[in-house]
Every structure is written in C-alpha cells, then in structure tokens.
C-alpha positions as CSV (number, residue, x, y, z in Angstrom):
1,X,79.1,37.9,125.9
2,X,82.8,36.6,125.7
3,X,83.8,34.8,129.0
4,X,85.7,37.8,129.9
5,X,83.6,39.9,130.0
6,X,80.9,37.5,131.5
7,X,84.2,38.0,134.2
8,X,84.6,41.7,134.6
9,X,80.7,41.8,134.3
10,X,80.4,39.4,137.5
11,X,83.3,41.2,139.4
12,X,81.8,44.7,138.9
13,X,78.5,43.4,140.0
14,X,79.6,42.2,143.1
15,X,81.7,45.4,143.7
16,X,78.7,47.3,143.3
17,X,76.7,45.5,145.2
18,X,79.0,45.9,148.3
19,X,79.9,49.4,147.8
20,X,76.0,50.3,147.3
21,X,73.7,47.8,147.4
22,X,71.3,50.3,145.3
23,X,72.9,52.4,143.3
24,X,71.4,55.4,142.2
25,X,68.0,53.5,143.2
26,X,68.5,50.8,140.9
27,X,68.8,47.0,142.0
28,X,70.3,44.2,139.4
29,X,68.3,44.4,136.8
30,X,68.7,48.4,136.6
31,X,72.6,47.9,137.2
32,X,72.6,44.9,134.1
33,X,70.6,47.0,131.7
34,X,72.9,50.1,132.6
35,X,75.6,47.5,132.1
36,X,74.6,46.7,128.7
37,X,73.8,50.1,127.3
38,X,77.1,51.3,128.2
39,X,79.0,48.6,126.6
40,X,81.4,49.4,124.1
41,X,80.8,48.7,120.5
42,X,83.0,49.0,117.0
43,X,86.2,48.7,118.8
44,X,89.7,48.8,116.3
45,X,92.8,48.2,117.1
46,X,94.5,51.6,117.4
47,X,98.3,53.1,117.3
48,X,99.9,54.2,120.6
49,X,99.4,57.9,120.4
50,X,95.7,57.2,119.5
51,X,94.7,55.1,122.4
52,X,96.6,57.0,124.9
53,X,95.1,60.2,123.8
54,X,91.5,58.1,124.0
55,X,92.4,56.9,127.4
56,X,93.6,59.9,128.6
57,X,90.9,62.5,127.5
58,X,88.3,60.1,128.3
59,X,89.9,59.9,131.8
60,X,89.6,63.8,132.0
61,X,85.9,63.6,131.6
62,X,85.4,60.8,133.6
63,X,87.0,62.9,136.6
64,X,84.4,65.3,136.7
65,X,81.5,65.5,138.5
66,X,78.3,64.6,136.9
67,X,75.0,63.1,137.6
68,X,72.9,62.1,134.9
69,X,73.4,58.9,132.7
70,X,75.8,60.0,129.6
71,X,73.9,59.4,126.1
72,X,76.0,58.4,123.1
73,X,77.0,61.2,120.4
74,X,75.5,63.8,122.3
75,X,77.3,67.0,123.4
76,X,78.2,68.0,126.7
77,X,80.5,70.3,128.1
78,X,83.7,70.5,130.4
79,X,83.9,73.0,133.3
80,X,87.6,74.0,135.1
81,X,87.6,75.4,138.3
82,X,90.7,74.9,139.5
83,X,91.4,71.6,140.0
84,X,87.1,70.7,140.2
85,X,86.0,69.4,136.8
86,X,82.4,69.6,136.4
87,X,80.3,67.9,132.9
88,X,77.3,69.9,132.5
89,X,74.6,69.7,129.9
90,X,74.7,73.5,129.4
91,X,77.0,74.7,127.0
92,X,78.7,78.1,127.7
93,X,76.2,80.2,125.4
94,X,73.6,79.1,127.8
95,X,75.0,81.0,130.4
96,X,75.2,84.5,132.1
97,X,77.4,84.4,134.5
98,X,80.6,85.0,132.4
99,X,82.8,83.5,135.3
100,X,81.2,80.2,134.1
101,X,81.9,80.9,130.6
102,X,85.8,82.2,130.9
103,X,86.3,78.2,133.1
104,X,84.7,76.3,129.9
105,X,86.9,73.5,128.6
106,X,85.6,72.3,125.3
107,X,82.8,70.2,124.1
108,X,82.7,66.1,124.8
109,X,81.1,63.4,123.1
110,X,80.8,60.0,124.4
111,X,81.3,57.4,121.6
112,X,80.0,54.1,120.0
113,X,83.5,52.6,121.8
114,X,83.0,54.0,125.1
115,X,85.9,56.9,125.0
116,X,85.4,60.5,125.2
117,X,86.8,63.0,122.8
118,X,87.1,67.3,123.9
119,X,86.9,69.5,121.1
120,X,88.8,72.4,123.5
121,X,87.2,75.4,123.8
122,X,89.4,79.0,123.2
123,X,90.2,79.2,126.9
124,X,92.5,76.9,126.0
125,X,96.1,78.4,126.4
126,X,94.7,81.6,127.1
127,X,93.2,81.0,130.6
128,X,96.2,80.3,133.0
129,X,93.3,78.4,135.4
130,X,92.7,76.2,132.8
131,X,95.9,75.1,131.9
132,X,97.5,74.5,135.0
133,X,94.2,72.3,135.6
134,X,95.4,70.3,132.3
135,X,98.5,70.7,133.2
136,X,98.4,68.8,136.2
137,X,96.0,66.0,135.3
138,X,98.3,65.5,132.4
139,X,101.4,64.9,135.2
140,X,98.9,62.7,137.0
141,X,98.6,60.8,133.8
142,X,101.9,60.5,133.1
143,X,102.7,59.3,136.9
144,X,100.3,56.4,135.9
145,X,102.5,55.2,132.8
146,X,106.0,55.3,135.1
147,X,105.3,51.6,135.6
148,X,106.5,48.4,134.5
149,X,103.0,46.9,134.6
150,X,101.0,46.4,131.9
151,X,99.0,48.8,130.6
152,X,96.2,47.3,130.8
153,X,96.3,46.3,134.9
154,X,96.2,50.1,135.0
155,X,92.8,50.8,133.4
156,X,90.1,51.6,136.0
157,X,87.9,48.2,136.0
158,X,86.7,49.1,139.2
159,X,87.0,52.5,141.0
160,X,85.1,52.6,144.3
161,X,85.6,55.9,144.7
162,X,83.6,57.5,141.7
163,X,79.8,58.1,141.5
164,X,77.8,55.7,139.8
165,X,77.6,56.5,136.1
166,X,81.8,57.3,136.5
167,X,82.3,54.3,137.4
168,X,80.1,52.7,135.4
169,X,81.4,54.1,132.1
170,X,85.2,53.8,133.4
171,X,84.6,50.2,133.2
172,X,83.0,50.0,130.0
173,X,86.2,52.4,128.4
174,X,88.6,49.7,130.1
175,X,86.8,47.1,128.5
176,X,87.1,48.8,125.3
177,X,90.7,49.7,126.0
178,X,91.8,46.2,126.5
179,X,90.0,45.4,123.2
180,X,91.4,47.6,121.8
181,X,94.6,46.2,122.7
182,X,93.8,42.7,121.8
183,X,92.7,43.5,118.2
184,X,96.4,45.1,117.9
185,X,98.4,42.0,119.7
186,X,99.5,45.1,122.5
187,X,98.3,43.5,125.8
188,X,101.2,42.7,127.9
189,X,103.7,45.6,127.1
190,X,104.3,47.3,130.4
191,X,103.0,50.9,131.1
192,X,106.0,52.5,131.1
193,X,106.9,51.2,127.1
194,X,103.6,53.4,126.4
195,X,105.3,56.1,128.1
196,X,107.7,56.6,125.3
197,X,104.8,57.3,122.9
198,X,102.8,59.7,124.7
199,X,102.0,62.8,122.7
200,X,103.9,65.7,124.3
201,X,101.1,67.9,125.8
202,X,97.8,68.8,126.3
203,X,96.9,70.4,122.9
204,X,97.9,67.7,121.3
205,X,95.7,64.9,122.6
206,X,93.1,66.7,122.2
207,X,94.1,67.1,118.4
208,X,93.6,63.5,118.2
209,X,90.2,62.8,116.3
210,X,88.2,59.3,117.2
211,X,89.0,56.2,115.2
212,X,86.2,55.1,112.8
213,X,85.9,51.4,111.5
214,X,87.2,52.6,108.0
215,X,90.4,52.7,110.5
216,X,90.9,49.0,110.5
217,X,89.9,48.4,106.9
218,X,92.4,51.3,105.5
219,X,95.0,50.8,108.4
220,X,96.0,47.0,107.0
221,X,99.3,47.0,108.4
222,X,97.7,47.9,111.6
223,X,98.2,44.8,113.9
224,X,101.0,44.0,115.4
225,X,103.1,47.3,115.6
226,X,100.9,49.6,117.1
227,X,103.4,50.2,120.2
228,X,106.4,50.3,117.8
C-alpha cells in the first residue's frame, strides 16, 4: 500500500468510524477487508473524454440507492423514477409490472478499476422521464467542473452522506481517478480545464467503452497530453 493510500485509507476510517461506528454491522476488520476488496486494480492513464465519461457514469450509479455489496463484472441494472435512481439486481425481463420496465436505464458493471460503465437501455431518448433525469444529473455534473480547483479535490473521497457500500466504492473510484491521473502527469489542472473536454451529452458518455490495459501498451503517446 503506497503511503497515500495508507492516507486516504486512515482518513476514511476515521470518518467512518464517527459517522457510524458499525457500519452495516461491521467493525474494523469488516470495514478493512471491505476496504481492500473494493480497491481498484489495472488502472491506465486515460484521455480527457474517457475519464470524465468514467467519472461521470460511475457517479450516476453511485447515486442510486442500493444495499447489497457490488461484485466485480457482474450485471446490474439502473432504475429512473424521476429524479430517484435505484440499482437493482433484477433486470427488466424479470419483471411484471411494466411501469418498472418503461423507467429501466441500461445495464452496469462495476470494473477491475473501480468505475462503472451503463450499457443504456432503449428508454433512452424515447422516455421523456428518463431523460430529463439524465439530463439534469448531467447539469449537476457539469456545475461540478465550473471550478478552478483541481479536478482531483473534487472527487468524492469522503461523502458522509451516502450509504455504506456508496461511499465505500466512491472512495475506491477516486482513488482510482487520481491514479489515473498520475499515470497521465494530469493531477493539478483545475476542474474547469476539464470542462472544455467534456463530451457533449448524455448518449455520448455512455458510448464511451472501459479502458483495458492493451490501452496503455497500444496508446504509447499516452502520457502527458491527455488534457490537451
């Protein structure tokens, strides 16, 4: 463990522990091994549109209300109901209530790097509910970016106000943000530079497919001019 992360590791603990002493029933050692599964891993340097689309979408799912602890590469699936996003382990087939099925988002993965991607569902652009829910959590995101501080002082290290396994696996995708960052020499460039690369809409960060490690090894030319 690097001796930032040994950092953020001791800082999030201690948050924790004064927000709720046992979350979700656990004590330390259930809080460090929760820690350490949801640690990132593979992490690449990545262009501007790619990490904002990973930060964004992974955001998105983060948002919504859940309870169970998220398992790598498997499928879930994103609810809309107005502005009350809900993660649910049944998919929209499962269902027979086709109010439930007509608010269905798309399918999310959580991956090896800690982000999220959403393969969007058909409602997309056809059900008005939906989009103005994208709609508006993409204006939200793009609030976030009209700032001069850097990007990474906006990622959500700590948020006290989301369940357990939120804010659990918000820390471990700002960790893997900020990584990400490093390994492309972008830390330090103030939110509001990223602005200027967002991709323009909704639809199109979630076109953005995740970044494998043959990334880095084809991508030479990578580091350095990511934000450029």
């Amino acid at each position: 463990m690097t001796q930032g992360n040994s950092k953020e590791l001791s800082q999030s603990r201690s948050a924790l522990a004064e927000a709720h002493p046992n979350p979700q029933g656990k004590g330390q050692i259930g809080f460090l091994l929760d820690w350490s599964y949801s640690s990132p891993r593979g992490i690449v340097a990545k262009r501007a549109p790619q990490l904002l689309a990973d930060y964004f979408t992974s955001l998105l799912v983060l948002s919504a209300a859940f309870k169970f602890k998220p398992v790598f590469g498997k499928d879930y699936y994103l609810y809309a109901d107005k502005d009350n996003w809900s993660l649910s382990l049944v998919s929209p087939d499962e269902w027979n209530n086709d109010a439930r099925r007509q608010v269905f988002v798309g399918k999310c993965v959580l991956h090896e790097d800690a982000t999220w991607s959403i393969e969007p569902s058909e409602n997309v652009g056809k059900q008005p509910s939906i989009d103005d829910a994208l709609a508006g959590f993409y204006e939200k995101f793009i609030d976030k970016l009209r700032s001069p501080k850097a990007l990474e002082d906006e990622f959500p290290v700590y948020e006290a106000g989301l369940p357990y396994y939120q804010r659990l696996f918000a820390a471990a995708l700002s960790r893997s943000l900020k990584a990400s960052l490093s390994k492309g020499d972008q830390l330090g460039f103030g939110a509001d530079t990223w602005l200027l690369k967002m991709p323009p809409d909704v639809p199109v960060l979630f076109a953005y497919e995740p970044v494998s490690d043959n990334f880095a090894r084809t991508e030479s030319s990578v580091t350095g001019s990511l934000i450029k």
